[in-house]
C-alpha positions in Angstrom: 0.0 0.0 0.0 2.6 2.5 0.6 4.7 1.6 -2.4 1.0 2.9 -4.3 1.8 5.4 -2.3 -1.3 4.9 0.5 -1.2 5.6 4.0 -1.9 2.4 5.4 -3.4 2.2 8.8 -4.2 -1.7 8.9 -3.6 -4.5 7.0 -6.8 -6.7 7.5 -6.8 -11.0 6.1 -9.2 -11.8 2.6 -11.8 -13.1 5.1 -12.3 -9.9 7.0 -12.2 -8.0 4.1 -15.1 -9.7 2.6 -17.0 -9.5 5.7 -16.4 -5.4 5.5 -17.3 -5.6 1.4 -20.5 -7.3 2.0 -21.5 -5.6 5.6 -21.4 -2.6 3.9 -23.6 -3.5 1.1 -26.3 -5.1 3.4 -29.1 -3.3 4.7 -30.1 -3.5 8.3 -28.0 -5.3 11.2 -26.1 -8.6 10.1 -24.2 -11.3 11.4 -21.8 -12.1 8.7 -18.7 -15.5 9.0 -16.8 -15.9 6.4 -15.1 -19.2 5.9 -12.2 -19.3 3.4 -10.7 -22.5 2.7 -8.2 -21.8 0.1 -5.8 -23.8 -1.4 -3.1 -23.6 1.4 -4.7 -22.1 4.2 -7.6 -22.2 6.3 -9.2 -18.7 7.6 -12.5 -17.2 8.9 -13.8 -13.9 10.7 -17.0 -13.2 12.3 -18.4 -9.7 11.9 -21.0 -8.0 13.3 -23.1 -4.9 11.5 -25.0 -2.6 13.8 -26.4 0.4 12.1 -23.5 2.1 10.2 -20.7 0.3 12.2 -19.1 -2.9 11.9 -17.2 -5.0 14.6 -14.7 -7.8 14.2 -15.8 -10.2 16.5 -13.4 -12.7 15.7 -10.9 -14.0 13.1 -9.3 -16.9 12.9 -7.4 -19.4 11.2 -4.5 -22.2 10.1 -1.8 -22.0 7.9 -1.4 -26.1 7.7 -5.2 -26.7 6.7 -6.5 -26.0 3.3 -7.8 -27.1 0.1 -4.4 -28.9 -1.0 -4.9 -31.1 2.1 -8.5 -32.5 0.5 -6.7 -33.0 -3.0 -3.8 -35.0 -1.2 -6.5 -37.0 1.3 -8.4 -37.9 -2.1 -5.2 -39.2 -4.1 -4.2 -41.2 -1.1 -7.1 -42.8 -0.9 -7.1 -43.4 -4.8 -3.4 -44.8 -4.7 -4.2 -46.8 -1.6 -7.2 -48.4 -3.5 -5.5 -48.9 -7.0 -2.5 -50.7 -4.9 -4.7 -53.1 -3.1 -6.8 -54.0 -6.4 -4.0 -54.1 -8.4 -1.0 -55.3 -6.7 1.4 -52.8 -7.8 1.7 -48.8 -6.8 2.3 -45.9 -9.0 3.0 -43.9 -5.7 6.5 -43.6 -6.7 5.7 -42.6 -10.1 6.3 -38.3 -9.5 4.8 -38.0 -13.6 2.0 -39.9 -12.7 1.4 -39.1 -9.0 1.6 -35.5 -10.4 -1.4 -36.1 -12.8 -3.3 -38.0 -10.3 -3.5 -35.1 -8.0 -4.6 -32.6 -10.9 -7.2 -35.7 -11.2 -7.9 -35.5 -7.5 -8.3 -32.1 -7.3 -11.4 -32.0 -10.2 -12.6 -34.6 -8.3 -13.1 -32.7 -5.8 -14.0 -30.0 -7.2 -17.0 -32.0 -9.6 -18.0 -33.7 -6.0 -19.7 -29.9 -4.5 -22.2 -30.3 -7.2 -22.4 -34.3 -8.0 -22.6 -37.0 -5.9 -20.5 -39.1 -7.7 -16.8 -38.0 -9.5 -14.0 -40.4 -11.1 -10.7 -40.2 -11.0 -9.5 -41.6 -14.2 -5.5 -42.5 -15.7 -5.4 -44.7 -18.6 -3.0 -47.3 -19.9 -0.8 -47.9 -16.8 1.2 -50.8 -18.1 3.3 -53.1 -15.1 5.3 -54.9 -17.1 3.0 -56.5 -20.1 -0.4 -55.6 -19.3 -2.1 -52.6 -19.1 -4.2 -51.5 -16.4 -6.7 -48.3 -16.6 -7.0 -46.2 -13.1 -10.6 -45.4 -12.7 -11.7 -45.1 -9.4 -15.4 -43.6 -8.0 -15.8 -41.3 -5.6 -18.8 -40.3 -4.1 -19.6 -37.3 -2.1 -20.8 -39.3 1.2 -17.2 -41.0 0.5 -15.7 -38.0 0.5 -17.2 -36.2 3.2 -16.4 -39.2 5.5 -12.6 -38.9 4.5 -12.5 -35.0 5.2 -14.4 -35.0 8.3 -11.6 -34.7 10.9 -9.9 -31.6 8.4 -13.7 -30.0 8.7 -13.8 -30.4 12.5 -10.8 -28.5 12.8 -12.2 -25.8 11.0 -14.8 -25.8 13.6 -12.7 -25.6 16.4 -10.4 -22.6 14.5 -14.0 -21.1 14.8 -14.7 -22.0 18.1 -11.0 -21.1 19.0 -11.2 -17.3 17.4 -14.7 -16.7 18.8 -13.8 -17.6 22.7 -10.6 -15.0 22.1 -12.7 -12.2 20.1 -11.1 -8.8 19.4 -13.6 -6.1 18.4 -12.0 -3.4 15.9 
């Protein structure tokens, strides 16, 4: 901000500054959480809207939890299950663990408005036959492997709203 030559007075996280961009939109009081779960990190704020002013009742959040974790939870799972079908991994593959994470991640991605997502390598060939990676996911599947990485979020919450600041 002050190299573009601002006066900065406080530097506030993406998940406050929502809260502000859409408090001050809304009409009327408001309770307003925002819950970002981005690739890498994990964070949330809690605001409150009273009339024309706006309090940070909490924000909170964890640098080790975030979308990547889901995309690497998934292709465990999905090398785990190819191994025991199969009898061989491709774990130690880095070309083809690389491509199964891009086809964990759409996975994923496909499984917050499907219940059921695929994640699909062809021709994987151990020695002289060839074998085709195509493993179902569903979403109950899913949200039973993540469940412990979505209670933590909860207790970030928890954690930021017992030790609220107001700004």
């Amino acid at each position: 901000g002050r190299l573009a030559g601002l006066h900065v007075l406080r530097i506030v996280n993406e998940p406050t500054a929502a809260a502000l961009a859409s408090a001050s939109r809304a009409e009327g009081d408001r309770d307003i959480l925002v819950y970002d779960l981005g690739g890498g990190t994990f964070d949330v704020t809690y605001l409150q809207k009273r009339g024309s002013e706006f309090h940070v009742k909490a924000s909170n959040g964890d640098n080790h939890l975030g979308g990547d974790d889901f995309d690497d939870l998934l292709l465990e799972r999905v090398l785990e299950s190819f191994r025991r079908d199969n009898g061989f991994s491709v774990s130690d593959d880095p070309f083809l663990r690389s491509q199964l994470r891009d086809q964990a991640e759409k996975a994923k991605i496909e499984l917050s408005s499907r219940d059921t997502a695929f994640v699909s390598l062809p021709f994987l060939s151990p020695g002289s036959k060839v074998i085709h990676l195509n493993q179902r996911i569903t979403r109950a599947e899913f949200n039973g492997m993540i469940g412990a990485m979505i209670d933590r979020t909860i207790e970030i919450l928890s954690l930021g709203r017992s030790h609220t600041h107001a700004d």
